[in-house]
RODREN-630426 format. One line per 2 residues: number of its first residue (from 1); their letters; for each residue x, y, z of N, C-alpha, C, O, CB. Coordinates in nm, 4 decimals. Glycine has a CB too. Layout:
REM residues N
NUM = a = X Y Z X Y Z X Y Z X Y Z X Y Z ~ ...
This chain:
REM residues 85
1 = xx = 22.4161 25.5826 12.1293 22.3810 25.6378 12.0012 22.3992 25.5298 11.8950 22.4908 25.4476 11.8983 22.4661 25.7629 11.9695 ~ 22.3034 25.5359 11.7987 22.3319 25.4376 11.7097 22.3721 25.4949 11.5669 22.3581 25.6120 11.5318 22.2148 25.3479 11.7039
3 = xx = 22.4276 25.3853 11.4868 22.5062 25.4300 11.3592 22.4342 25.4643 11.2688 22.4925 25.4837 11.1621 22.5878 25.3419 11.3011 ~ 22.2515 25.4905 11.2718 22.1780 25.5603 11.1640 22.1724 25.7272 11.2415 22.1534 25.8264 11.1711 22.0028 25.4731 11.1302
5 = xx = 22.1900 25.7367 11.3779 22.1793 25.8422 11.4401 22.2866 25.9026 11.4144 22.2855 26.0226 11.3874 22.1528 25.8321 11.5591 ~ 22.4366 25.8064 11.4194 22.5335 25.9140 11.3698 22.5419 25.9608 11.2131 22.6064 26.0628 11.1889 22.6688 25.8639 11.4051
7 = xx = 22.4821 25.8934 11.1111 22.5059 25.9064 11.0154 22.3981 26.0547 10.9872 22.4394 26.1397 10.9083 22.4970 25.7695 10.9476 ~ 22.2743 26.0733 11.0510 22.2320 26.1833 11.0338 22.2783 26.2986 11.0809 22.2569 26.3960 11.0088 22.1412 26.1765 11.0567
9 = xx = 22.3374 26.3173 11.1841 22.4560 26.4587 11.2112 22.5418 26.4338 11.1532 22.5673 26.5367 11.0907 22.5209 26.4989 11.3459 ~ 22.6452 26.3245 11.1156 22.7349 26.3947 11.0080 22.6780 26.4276 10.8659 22.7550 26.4871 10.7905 22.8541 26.3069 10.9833
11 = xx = 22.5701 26.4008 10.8261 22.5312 26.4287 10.6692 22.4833 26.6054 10.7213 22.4741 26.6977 10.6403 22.3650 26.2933 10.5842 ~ 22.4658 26.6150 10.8265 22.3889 26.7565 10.8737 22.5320 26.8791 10.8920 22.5332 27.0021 10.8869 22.2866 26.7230 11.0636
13 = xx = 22.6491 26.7701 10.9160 22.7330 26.8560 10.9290 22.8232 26.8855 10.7924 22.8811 26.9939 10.7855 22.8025 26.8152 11.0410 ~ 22.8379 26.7719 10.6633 22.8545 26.7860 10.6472 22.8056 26.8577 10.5224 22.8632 26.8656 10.4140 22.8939 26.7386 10.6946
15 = xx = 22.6789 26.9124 10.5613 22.6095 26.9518 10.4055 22.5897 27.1083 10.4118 22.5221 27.1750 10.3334 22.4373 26.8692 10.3724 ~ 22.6781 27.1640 10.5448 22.7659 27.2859 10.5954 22.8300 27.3424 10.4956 22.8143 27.4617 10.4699 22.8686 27.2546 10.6948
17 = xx = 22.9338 27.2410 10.4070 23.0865 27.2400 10.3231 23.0432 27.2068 10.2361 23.1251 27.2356 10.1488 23.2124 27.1587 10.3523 ~ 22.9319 27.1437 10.1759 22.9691 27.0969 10.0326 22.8116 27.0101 10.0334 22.7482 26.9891 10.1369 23.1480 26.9859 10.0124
19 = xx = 22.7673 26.9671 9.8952 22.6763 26.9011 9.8788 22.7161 26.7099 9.9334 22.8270 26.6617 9.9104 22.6423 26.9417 9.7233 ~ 22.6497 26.6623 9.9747 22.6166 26.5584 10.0779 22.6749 26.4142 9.9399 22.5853 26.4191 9.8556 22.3960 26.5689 10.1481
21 = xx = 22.7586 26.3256 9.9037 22.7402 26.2645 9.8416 22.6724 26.1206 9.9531 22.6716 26.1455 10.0736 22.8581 26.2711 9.7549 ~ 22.6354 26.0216 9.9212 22.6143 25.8902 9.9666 22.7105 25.7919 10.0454 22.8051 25.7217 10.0095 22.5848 25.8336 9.8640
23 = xx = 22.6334 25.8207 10.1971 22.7722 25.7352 10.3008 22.7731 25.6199 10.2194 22.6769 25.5713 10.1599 22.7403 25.6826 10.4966 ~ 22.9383 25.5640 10.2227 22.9897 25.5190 10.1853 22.9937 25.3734 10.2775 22.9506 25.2614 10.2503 23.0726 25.6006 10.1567
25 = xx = 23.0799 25.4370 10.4240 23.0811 25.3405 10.5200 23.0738 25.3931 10.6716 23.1399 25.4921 10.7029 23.2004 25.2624 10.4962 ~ 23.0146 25.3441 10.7408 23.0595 25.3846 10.8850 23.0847 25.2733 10.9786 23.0437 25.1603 10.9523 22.9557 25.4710 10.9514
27 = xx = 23.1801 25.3120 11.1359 23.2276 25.2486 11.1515 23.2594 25.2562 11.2882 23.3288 25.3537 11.3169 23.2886 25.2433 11.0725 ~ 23.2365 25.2007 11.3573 23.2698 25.2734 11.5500 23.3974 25.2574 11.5638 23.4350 25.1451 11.5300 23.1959 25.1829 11.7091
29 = xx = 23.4876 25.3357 11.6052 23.6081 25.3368 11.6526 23.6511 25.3847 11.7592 23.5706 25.4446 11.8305 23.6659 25.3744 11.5886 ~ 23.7724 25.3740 11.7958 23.8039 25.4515 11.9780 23.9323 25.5657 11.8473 23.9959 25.5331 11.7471 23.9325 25.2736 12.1892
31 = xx = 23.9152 25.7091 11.9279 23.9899 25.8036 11.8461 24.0233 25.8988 11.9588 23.9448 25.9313 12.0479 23.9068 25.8708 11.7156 ~ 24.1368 25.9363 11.9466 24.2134 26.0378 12.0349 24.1086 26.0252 12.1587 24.0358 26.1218 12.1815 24.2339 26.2114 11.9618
33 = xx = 24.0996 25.9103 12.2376 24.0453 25.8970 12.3575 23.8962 25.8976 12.3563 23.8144 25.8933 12.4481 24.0953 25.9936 12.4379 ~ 23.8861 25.9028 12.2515 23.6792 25.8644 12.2363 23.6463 25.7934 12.1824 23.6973 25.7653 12.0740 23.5737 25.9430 12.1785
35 = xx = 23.5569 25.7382 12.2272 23.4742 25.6041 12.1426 23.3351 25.7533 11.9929 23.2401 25.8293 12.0119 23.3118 25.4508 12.3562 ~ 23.4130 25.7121 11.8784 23.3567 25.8278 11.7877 23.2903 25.7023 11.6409 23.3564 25.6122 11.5893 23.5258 25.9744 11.7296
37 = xx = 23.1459 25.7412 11.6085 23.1447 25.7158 11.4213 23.2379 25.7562 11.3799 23.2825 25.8617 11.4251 23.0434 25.7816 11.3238 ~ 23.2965 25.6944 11.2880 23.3566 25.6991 11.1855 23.2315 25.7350 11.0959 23.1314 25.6794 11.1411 23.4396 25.5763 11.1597
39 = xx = 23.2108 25.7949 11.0062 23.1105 25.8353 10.8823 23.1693 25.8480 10.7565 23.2028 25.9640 10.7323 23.0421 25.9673 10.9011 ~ 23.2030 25.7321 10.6305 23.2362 25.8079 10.5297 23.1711 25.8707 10.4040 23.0669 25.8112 10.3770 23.3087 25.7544 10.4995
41 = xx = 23.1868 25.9277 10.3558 23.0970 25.9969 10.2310 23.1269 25.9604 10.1013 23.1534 26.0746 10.0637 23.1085 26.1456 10.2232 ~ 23.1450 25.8888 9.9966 23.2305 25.9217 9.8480 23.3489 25.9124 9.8990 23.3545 25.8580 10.0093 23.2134 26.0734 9.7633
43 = xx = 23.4543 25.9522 9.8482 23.6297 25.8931 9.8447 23.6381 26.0047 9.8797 23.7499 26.0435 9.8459 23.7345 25.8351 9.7068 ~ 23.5590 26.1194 9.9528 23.7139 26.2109 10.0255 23.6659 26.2820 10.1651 23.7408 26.3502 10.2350 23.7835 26.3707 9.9015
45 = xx = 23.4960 26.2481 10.2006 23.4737 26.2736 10.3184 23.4482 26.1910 10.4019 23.3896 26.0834 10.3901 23.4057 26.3392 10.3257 ~ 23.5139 26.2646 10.5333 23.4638 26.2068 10.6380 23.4058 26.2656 10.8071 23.4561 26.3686 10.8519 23.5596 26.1282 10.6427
47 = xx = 23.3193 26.2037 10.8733 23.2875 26.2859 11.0065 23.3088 26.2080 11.0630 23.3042 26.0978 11.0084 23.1704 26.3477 11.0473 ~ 23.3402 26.2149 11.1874 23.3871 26.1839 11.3351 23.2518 26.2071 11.4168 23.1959 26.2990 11.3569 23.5217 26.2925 11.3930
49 = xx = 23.1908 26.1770 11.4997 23.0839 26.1934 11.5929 23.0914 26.1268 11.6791 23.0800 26.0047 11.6687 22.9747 26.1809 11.5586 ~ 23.1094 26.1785 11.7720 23.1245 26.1099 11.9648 22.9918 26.0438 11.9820 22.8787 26.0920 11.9762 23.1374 26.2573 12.1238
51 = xx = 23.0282 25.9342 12.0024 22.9052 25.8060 11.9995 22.8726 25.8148 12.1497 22.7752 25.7423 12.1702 22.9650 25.6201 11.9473 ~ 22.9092 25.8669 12.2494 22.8015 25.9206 12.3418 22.7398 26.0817 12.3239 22.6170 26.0857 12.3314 22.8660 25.9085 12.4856
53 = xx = 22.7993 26.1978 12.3043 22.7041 26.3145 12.3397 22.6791 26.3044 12.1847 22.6181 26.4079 12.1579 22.7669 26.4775 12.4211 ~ 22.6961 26.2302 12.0670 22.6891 26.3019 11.9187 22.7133 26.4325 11.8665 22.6566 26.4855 11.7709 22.5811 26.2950 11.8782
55 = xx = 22.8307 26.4926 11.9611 22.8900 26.5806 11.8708 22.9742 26.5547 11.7809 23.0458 26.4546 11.7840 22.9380 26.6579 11.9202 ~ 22.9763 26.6542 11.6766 23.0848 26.6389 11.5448 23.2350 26.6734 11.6247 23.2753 26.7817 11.6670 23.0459 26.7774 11.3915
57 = xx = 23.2965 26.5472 11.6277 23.4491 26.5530 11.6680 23.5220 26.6231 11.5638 23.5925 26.7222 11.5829 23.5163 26.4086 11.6873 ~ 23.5007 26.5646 11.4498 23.5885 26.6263 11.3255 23.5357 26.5876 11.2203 23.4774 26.4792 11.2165 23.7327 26.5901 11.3126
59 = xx = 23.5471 26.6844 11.0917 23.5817 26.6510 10.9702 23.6601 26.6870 10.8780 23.7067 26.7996 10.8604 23.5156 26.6495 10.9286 ~ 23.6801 26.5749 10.8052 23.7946 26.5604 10.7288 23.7295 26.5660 10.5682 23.6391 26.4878 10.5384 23.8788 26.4129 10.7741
61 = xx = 23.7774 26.6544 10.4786 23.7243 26.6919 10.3355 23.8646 26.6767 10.2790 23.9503 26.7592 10.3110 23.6433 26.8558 10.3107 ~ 23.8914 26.5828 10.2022 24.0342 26.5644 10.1102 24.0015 26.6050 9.9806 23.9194 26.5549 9.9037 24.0974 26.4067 10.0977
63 = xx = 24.0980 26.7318 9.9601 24.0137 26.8158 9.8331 24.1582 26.8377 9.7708 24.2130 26.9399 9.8121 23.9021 26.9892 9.8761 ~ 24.2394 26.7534 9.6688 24.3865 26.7989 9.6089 24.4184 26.9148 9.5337 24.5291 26.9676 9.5227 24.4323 26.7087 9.5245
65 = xx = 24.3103 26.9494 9.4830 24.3472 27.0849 9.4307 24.3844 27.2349 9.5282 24.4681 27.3222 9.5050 24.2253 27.1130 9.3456 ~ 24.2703 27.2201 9.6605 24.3097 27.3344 9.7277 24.2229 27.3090 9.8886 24.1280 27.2305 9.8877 24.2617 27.4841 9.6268
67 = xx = 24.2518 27.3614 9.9881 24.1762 27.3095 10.0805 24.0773 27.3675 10.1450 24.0692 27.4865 10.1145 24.2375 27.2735 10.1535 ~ 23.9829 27.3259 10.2368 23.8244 27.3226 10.2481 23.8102 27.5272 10.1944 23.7481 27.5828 10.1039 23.7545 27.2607 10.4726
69 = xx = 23.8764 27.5652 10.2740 23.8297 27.7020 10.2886 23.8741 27.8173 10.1669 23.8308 27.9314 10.1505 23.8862 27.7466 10.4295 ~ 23.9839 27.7360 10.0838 24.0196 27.7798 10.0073 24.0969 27.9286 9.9760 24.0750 28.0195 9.8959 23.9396 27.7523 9.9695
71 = xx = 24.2144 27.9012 10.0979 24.3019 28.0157 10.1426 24.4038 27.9560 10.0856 24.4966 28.0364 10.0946 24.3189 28.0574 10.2975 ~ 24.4489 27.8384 10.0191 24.5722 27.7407 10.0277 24.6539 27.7740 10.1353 24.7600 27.8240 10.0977 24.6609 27.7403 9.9038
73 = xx = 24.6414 27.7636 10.2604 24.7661 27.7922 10.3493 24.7874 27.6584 10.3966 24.7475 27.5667 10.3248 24.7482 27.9041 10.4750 ~ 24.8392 27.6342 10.4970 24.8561 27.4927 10.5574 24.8121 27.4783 10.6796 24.8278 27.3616 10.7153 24.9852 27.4476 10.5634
75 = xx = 24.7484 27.5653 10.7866 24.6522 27.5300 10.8727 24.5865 27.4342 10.9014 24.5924 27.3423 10.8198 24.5909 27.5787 10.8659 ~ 24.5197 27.4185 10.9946 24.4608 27.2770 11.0231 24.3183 27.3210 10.9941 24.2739 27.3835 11.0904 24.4879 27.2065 11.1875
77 = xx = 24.2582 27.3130 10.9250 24.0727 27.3532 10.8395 24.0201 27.2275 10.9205 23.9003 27.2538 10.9101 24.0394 27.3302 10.5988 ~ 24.0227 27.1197 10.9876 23.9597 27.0225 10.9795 23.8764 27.0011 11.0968 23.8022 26.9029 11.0982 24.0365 26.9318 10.9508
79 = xx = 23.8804 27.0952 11.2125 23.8236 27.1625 11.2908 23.8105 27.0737 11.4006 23.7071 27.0354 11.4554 23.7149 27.2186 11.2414 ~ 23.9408 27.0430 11.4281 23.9543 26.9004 11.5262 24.0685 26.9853 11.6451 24.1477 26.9203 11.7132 24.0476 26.7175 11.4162
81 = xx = 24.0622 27.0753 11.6495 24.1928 27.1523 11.7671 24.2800 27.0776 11.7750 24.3145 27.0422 11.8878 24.1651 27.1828 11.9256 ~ 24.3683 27.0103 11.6242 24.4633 26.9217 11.6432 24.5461 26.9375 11.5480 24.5220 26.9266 11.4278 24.4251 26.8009 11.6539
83 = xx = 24.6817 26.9729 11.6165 24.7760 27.0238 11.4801 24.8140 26.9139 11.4396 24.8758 26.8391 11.5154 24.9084 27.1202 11.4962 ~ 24.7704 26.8603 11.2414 24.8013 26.7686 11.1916 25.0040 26.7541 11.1838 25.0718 26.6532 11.1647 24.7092 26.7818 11.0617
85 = x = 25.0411 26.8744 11.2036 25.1973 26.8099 11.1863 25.2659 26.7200 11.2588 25.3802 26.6885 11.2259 25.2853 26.8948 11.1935
């Protein structure tokens, strides 16, 4: 998969949550045992995409006032089956 291919599923995933600002940077990395895009958006998003099947591994929305779903609890919203504690 290539890094214009990942950059179009994460803008697809992330325009799910919020309006799409302008990738920023992307970046191949190895992550919790996968070779994944890195995708960033503006200063507070980001997608994860498994650079072989191109699924969305995760994303990450850094929002300080309150978080993605806007329950304020402390749950993990980031939809990665990974408890951030």
């Amino acid at each position: 998969m290539t890094s214009e291919q990942a950059v179009a599923i994460a803008e697809q995933a992330l325009a799910e949550f919020s309006g799409v600002p302008a990738v920023r940077e992307v970046e191949r990395e190895f992550e919790h045992g996968r070779d994944v895009w890195e995708v960033e958006f503006g200063r507070q998003h980001e997608v994860y995409v498994d650079a072989v099947t191109g699924a969305v591994v995760k994303i990450e929305i850094d929002d300080d006032d309150e978080d993605r779903d806007g329950d304020d609890d402390d749950r993990d919203d980031d939809h990665d089956d990974q408890d951030d504690d």
